[in-house]
C-alpha positions as CSV (number, residue, x, y, z in Angstrom):
1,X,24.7,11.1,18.2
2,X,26.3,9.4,15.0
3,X,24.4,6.0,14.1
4,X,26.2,2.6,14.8
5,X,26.6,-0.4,12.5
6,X,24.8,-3.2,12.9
7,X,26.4,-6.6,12.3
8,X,25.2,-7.1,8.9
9,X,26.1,-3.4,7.9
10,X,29.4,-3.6,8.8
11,X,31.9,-2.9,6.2
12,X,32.9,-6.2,5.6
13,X,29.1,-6.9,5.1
14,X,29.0,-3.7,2.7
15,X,32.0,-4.7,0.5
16,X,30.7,-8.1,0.0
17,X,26.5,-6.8,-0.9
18,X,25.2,-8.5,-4.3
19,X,24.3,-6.9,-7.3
20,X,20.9,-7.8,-7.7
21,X,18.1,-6.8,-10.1
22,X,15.4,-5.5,-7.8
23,X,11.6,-4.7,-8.4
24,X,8.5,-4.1,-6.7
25,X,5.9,-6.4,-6.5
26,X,4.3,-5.3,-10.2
27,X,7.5,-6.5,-11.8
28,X,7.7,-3.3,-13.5
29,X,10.4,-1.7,-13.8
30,X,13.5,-3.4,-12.7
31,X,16.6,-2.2,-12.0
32,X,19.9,-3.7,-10.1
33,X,21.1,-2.3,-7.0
34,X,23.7,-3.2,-4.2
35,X,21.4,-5.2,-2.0
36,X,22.4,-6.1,1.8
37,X,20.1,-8.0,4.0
38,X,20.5,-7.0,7.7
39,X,19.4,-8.6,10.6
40,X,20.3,-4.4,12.3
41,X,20.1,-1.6,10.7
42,X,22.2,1.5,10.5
43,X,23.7,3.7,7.7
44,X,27.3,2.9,6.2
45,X,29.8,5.7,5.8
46,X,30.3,6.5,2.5
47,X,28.8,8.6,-0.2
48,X,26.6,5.9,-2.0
49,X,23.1,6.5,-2.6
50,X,20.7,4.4,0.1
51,X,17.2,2.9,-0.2
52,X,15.3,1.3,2.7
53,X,13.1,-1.9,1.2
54,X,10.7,-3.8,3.5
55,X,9.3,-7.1,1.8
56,X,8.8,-5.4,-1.8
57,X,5.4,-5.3,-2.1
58,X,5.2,-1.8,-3.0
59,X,3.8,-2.3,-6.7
60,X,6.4,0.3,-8.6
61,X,9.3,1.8,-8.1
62,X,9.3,3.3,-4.8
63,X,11.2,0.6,-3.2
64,X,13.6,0.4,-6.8
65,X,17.1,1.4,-6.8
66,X,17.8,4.8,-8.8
67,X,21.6,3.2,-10.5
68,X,23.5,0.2,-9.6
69,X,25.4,1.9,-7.2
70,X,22.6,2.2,-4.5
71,X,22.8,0.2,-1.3
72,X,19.5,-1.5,-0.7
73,X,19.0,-2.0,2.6
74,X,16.7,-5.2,2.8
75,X,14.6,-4.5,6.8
76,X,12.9,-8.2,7.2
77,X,15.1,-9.4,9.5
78,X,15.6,-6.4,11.0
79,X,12.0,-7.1,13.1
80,X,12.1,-7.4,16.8
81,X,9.6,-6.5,19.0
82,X,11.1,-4.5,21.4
83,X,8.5,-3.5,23.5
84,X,4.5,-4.3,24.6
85,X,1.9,-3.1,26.8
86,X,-0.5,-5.7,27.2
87,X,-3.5,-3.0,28.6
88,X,-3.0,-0.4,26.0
89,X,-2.0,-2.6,22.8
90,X,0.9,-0.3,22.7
91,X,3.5,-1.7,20.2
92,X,7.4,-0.4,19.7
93,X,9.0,-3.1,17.1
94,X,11.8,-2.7,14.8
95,X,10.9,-1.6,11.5
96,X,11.2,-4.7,9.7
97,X,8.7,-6.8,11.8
98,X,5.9,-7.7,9.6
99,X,1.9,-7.4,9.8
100,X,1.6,-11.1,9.3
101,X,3.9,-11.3,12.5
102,X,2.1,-8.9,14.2
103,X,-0.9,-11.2,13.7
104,X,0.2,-14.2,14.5
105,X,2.0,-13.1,17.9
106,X,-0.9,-10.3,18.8
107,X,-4.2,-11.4,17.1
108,X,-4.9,-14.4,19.6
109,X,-4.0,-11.9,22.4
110,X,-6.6,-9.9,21.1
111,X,-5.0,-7.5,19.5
112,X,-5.5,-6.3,15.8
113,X,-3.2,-3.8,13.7
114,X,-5.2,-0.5,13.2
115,X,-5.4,0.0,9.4
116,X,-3.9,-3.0,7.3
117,X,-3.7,-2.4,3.5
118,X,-4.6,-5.7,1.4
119,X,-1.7,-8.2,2.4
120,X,0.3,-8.9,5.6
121,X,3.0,-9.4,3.8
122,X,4.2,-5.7,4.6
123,X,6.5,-4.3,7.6
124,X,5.9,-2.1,10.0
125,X,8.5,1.0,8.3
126,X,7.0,0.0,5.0
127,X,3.3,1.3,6.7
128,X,4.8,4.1,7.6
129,X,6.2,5.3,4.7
130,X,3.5,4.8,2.7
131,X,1.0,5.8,5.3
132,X,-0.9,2.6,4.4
133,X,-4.3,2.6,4.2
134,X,-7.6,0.0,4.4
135,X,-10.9,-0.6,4.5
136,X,-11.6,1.7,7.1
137,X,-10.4,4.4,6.1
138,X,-13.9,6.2,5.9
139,X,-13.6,5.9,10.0
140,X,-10.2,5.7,10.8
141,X,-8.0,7.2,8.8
142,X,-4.6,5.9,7.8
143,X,-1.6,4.4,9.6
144,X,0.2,7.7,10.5
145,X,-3.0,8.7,12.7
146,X,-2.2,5.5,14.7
147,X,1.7,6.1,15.4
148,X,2.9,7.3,18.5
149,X,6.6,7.6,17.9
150,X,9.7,6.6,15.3
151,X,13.6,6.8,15.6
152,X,14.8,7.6,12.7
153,X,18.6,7.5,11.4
154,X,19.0,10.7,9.4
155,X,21.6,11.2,6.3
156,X,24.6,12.2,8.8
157,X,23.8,9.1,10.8
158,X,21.9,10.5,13.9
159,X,18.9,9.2,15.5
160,X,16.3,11.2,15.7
161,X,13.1,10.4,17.7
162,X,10.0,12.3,16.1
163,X,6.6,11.6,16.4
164,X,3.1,13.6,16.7
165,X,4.9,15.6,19.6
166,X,8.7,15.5,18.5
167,X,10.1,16.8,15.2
168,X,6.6,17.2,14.1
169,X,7.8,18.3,10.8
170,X,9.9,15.3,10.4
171,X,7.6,13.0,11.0
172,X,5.0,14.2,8.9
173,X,7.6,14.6,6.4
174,X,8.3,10.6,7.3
175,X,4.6,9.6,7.2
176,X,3.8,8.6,3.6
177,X,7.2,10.1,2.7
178,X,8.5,6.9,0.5
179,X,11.5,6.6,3.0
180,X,13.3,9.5,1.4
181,X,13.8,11.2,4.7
182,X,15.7,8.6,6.3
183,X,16.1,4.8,7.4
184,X,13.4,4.4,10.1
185,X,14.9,2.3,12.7
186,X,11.8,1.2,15.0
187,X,7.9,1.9,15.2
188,X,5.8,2.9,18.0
189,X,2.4,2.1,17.4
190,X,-1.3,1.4,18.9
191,X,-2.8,-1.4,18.1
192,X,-6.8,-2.0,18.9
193,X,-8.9,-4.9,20.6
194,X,-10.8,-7.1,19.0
195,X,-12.8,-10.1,20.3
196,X,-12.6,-12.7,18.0
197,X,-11.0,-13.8,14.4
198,X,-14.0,-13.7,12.5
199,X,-15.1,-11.1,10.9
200,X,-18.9,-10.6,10.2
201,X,-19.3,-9.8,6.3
202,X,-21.9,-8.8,4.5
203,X,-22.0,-8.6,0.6
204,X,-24.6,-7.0,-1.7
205,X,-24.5,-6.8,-5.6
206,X,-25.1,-3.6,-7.3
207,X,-26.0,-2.9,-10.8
208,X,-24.3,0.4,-11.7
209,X,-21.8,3.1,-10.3
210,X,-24.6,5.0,-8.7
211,X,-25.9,2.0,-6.3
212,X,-22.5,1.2,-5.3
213,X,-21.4,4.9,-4.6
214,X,-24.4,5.1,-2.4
215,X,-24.3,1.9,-0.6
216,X,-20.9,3.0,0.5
217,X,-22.0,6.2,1.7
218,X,-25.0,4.4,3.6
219,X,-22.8,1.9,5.0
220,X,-20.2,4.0,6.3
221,X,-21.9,5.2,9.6
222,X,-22.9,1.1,10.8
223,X,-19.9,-0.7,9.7
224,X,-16.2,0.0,9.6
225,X,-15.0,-1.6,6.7
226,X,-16.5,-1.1,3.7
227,X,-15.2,-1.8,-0.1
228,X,-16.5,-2.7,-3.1
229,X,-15.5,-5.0,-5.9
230,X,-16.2,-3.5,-9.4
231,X,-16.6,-5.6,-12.9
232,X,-14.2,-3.7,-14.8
233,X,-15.2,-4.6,-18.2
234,X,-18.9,-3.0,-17.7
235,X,-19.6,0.1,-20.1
236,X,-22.7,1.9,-20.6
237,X,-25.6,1.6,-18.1
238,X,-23.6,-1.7,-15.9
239,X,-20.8,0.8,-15.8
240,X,-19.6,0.7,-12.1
241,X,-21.4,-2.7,-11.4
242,X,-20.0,-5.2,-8.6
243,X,-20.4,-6.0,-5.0
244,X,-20.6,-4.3,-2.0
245,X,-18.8,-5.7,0.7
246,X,-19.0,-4.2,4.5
247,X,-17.4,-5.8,7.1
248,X,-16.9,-5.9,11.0
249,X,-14.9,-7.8,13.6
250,X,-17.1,-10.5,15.3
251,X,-17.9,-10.6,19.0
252,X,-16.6,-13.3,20.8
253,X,-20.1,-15.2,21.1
254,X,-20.7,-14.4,17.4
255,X,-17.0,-16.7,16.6
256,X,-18.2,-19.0,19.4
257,X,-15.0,-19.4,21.4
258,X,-13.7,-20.8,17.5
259,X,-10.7,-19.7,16.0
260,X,-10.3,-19.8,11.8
261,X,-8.8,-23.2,10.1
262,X,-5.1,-22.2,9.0
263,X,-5.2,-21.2,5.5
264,X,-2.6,-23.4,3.2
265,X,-1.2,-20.6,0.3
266,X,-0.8,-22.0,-3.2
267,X,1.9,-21.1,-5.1
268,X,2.4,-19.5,-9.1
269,X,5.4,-21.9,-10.0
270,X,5.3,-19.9,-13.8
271,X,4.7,-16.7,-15.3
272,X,1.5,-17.3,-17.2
273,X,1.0,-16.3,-20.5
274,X,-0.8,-13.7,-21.6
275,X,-4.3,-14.8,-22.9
276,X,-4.9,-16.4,-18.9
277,X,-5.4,-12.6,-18.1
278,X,-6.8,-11.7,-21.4
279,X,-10.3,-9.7,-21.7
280,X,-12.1,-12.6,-22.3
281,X,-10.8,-14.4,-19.2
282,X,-11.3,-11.1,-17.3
283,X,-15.2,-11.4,-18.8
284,X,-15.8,-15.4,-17.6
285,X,-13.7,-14.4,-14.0
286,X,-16.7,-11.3,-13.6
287,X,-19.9,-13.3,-14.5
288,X,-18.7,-15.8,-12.4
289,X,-18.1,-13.7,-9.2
290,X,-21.2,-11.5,-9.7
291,X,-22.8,-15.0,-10.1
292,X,-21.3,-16.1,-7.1
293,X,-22.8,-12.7,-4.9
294,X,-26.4,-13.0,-6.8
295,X,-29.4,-12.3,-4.7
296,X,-29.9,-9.5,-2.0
297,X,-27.9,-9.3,1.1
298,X,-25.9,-11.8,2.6
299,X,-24.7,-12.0,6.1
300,X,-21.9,-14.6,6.9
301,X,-18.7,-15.6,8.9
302,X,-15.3,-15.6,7.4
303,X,-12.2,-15.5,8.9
304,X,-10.0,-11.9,8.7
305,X,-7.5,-13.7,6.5
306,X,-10.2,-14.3,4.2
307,X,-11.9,-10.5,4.2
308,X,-8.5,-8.3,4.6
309,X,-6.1,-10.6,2.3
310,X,-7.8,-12.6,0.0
311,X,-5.0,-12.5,-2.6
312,X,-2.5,-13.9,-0.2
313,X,-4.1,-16.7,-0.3
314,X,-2.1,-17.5,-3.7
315,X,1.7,-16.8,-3.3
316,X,3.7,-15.5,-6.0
317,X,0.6,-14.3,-7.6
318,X,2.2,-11.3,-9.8
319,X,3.4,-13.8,-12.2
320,X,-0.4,-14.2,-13.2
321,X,0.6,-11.4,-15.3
322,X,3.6,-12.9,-17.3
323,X,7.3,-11.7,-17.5
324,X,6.2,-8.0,-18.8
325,X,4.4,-7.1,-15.3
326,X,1.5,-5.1,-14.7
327,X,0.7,-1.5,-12.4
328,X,-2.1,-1.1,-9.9
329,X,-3.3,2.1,-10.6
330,X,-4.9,3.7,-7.8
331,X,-6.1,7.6,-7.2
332,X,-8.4,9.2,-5.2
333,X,-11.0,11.6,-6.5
334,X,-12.4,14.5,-3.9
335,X,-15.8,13.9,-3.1
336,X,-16.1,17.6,-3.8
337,X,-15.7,16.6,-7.4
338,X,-19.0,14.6,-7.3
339,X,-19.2,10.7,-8.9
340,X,-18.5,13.0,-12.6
341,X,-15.0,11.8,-12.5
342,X,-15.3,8.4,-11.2
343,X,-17.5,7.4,-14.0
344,X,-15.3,9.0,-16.5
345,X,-12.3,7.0,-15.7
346,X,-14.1,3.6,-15.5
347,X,-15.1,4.3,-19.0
348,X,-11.7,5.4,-20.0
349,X,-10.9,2.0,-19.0
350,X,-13.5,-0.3,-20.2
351,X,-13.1,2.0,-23.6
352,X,-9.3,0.7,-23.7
353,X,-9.8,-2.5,-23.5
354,X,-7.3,-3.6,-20.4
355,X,-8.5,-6.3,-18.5
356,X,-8.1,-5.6,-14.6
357,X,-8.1,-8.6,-12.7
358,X,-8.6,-6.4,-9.5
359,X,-11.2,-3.2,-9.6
360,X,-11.5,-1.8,-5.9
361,X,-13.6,1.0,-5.2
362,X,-14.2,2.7,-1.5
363,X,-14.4,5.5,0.5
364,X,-12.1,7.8,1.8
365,X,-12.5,10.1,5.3
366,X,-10.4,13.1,6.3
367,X,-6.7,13.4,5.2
368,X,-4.1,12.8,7.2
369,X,-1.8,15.7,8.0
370,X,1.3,14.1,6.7
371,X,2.6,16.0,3.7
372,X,2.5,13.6,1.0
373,X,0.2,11.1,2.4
374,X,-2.3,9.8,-0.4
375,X,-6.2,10.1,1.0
376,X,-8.3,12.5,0.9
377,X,-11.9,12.6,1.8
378,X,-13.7,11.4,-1.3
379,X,-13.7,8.0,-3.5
380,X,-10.6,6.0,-3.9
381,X,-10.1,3.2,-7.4
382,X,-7.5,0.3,-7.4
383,X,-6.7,-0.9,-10.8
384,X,-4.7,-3.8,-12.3
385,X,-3.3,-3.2,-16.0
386,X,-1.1,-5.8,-17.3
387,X,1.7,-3.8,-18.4
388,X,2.0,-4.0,-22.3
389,X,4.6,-0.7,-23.2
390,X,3.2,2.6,-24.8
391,X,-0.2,1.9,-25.0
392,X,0.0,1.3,-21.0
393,X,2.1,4.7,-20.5
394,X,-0.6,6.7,-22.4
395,X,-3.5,5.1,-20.6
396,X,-1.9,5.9,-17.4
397,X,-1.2,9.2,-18.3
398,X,-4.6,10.0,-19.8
399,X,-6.2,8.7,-16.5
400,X,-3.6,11.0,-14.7
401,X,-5.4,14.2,-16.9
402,X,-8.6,13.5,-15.5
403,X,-7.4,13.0,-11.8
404,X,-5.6,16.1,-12.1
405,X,-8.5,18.1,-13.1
406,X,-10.8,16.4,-10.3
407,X,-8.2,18.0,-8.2
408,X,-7.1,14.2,-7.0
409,X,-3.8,12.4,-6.6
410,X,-2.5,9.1,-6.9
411,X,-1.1,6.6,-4.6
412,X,3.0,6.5,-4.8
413,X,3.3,2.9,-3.5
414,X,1.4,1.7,-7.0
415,X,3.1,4.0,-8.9
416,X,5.9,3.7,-11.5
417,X,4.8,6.1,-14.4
418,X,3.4,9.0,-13.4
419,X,5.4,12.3,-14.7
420,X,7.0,15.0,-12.7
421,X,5.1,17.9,-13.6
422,X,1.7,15.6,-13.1
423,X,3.2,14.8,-9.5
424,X,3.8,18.6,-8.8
425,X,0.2,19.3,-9.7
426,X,-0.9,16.5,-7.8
427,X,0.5,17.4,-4.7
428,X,-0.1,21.0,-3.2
429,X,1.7,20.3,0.1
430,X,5.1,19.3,-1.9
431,X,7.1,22.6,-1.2
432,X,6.8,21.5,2.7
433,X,8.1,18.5,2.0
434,X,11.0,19.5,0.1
435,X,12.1,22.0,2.7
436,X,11.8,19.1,5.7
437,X,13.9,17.0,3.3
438,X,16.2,19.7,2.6
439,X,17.1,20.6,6.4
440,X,17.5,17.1,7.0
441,X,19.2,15.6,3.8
442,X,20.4,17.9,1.2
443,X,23.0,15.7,-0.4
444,X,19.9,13.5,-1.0
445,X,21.6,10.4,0.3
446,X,18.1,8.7,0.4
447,X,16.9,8.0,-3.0
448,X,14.9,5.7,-5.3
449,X,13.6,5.3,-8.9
450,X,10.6,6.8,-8.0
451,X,12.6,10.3,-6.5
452,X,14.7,10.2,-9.9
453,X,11.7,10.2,-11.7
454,X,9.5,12.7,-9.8
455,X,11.4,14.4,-7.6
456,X,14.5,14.7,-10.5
457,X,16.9,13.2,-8.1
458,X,20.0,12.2,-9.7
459,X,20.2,8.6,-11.0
């Protein structure tokens, strides 16, 4: 069944799209593209390279045009819900609808979205295609464990409906496939029950790598969420040290019939300049926070907001790290590989010098079957590096060499420098991929800066 045009994709829609220059939410790279912002979605005729983009928060360049000529297809206002069962929490919603929406309509119902990476600033395609994952991974898994069903619009403009149980291969090819299989069109999806708004946190400090690998293992089994917050900047025997956060939702007499104050979000008018990131900084923002989670345990009541997003809380904030932009590294190291590795690439780190702003360390559970989907069982690091040319390339790829010899991987919705023939190691389950992707768009109508660059795609 060939795919209609929505209103907004029309050709008169198409002929009139703006060049734009488009970037993920690291600012790094940017590239223009053809960008269309449609309140439907479908697939123009026409050979022109295509690219799905939810609200860009994707850190590099998987959401990045690969040449001018590609139509961006913009899916935020593409994002109603067309479908809930209040008994289940079952959800079916077009893929633009967004986790903050999903909040604010479902949350007071009761209702919380499974897995939710660190903002809710993200749409419910954009999940999916990265196969997001969160806090609870350890118990949960990732998004694609929760999905019960997408219709997707292939390159010759069908729909296809695939799922756990339809087009398995499809949709596995789908889940965490970087929407380079096709434009999803809507999301079926389970969300869970929760009592309250509050969540129940507890932090701990840790002095070193070892404490905080091993209160995440001994938290795992009691609480849900666990993460931990890591001083970058620590070398020798501090290496690793931070706070331990674990989490859970709180009961309905816990929240006391209350519901959290609105949070207001400031805004980064300016790019700042570099020194306001600058090692130094980074070394007064650390003693602080450790300062700030001194003593033993602490139990306390926060709002989710507060636990799951805390960096929403300041809009715009990317341009904390001026006009050049910065990465978020983030791999996963098999827990098969022992804490060996983990240390090693903290101290690659502290060694170079680059201040990260953000340093999150948790715990992964079982992978999910999806081919390309980024966890695996073992220990996960998020990592900000202002982006400052070479010297960030050959720090990235450095920290790539010891990943790849852990036998680890890293996450493709914070990359933008990774090489090709680091990706293909990376990723044993690639070949299955490519063949679902062939069968299903050979001309490779779907692509992006980040398939030009690892998947040599044609610009």
């Amino acid at each position: 069944m060939g795919g209609e045009l929505g209103p907004l994709t029309g050709p008169d829609r198409l002929a009139a799209a703006r060049v734009e220059p488009v970037a993920g939410w690291g600012r790094h790279p940017v590239r223009p593209g053809r960008v269309v912002r449609a309140e439907r979605l479908g697939l123009p005729a026409g050979p022109a390279p295509l690219l799905a983009r939810g609200l860009g928060r994707a850190y590099g360049d998987a959401a990045v045009p690969a040449s001018p000529d590609t139509l961006v297809l913009e899916t935020g206002r593409a994002d109603r819900v067309l479908a809930f069962d209040p008994a289940t929490g079952r959800l079916t919603a077009e893929a633009g609808l967004s986790l903050d929406e999903v909040l604010r309509l479902y949350l007071p119902r009761g209702w919380f979205p499974p897995v939710t990476p660190g903002t809710r600033f993200v749409t419910l395609g954009g999940c999916v295609a990265a196969d997001v994952h969160g806090k609870n991974h350890h118990r949960d898994g990732s998004f694609g464990r929760f999905v019960e069903g997408l219709t997707l619009q292939v390159a010759d403009g069908g729909l296809v409906a695939c799922g756990p149980d339809a087009e398995r291969e499809l949709f596995l090819a789908t889940v965490g496939g970087m929407g380079l299989t096709g434009l999803i069109r809507d999301v079926t999806v389970r969300l869970v029950p929760v009592e309250s708004s509050f969540m129940v946190l507890e932090t701990e400090p840790v002095g070193d790598l070892d404490a905080m690998l091993a209160g995440l293992g001994r938290s795992a089994a009691a609480w849900p969420y666990t993460v931990g917050w890591i001083d970058g900047l620590a070398r020798g025997r501090a290496l690793g040290r931070g706070v331990l956060m674990r989490a859970r939702h709180a009961t309905r007499a816990e929240a006391g019939g209350r519901a959290p104050a609105p949070r207001r979000a400031r805004r980064v008018l300016l790019d700042a300049p570099g020194w306001v990131l600058s090692a130094p900084a980074m070394r007064a923002f650390n003693w602080a926070y450790r300062l700030r989670h001194g003593g033993g345990p602490r139990r306390r009541l926060v709002s989710h907001e507060g636990f799951f997003y805390p960096l929403d809380a300041v809009a715009d904030w990317n341009r904390l790290y001026g006009r050049r932009g910065f990465l978020q590294y983030q791999c996963v190291i098999p827990r098969a590989a022992g804490p060996g590795p983990v240390a090693r690439l903290l101290e690659r780190m502290a060694a170079a010098g680059a201040p990260s702003f953000l340093s999150v360390i948790k715990d992964f559970g079982p992978a999910f079957d999806a081919y390309l989907s980024f966890p695996m069982a073992g220990t996960t690091l998020a990592l900000d590096l202002p982006y400052r040319g070479p010297a960030t390339d050959a720090l990235v790829h450095g920290l790539n060499a010891l990943v790849i010899e852990a036998g680890g991987r890293v996450y493709l919705a914070k990359d933008a420098l990774t090489r090709r023939e680091d990706f293909e190691r990376m990723m044993p389950r690639l070949p299955e991929w490519r063949a679902v992707r062939d069968r299903w768009d050979p001309a490779r109508r779907f692509r992006s800066a980040l398939s030009v660059r690892l998947l040599g795609d044609l610009a």
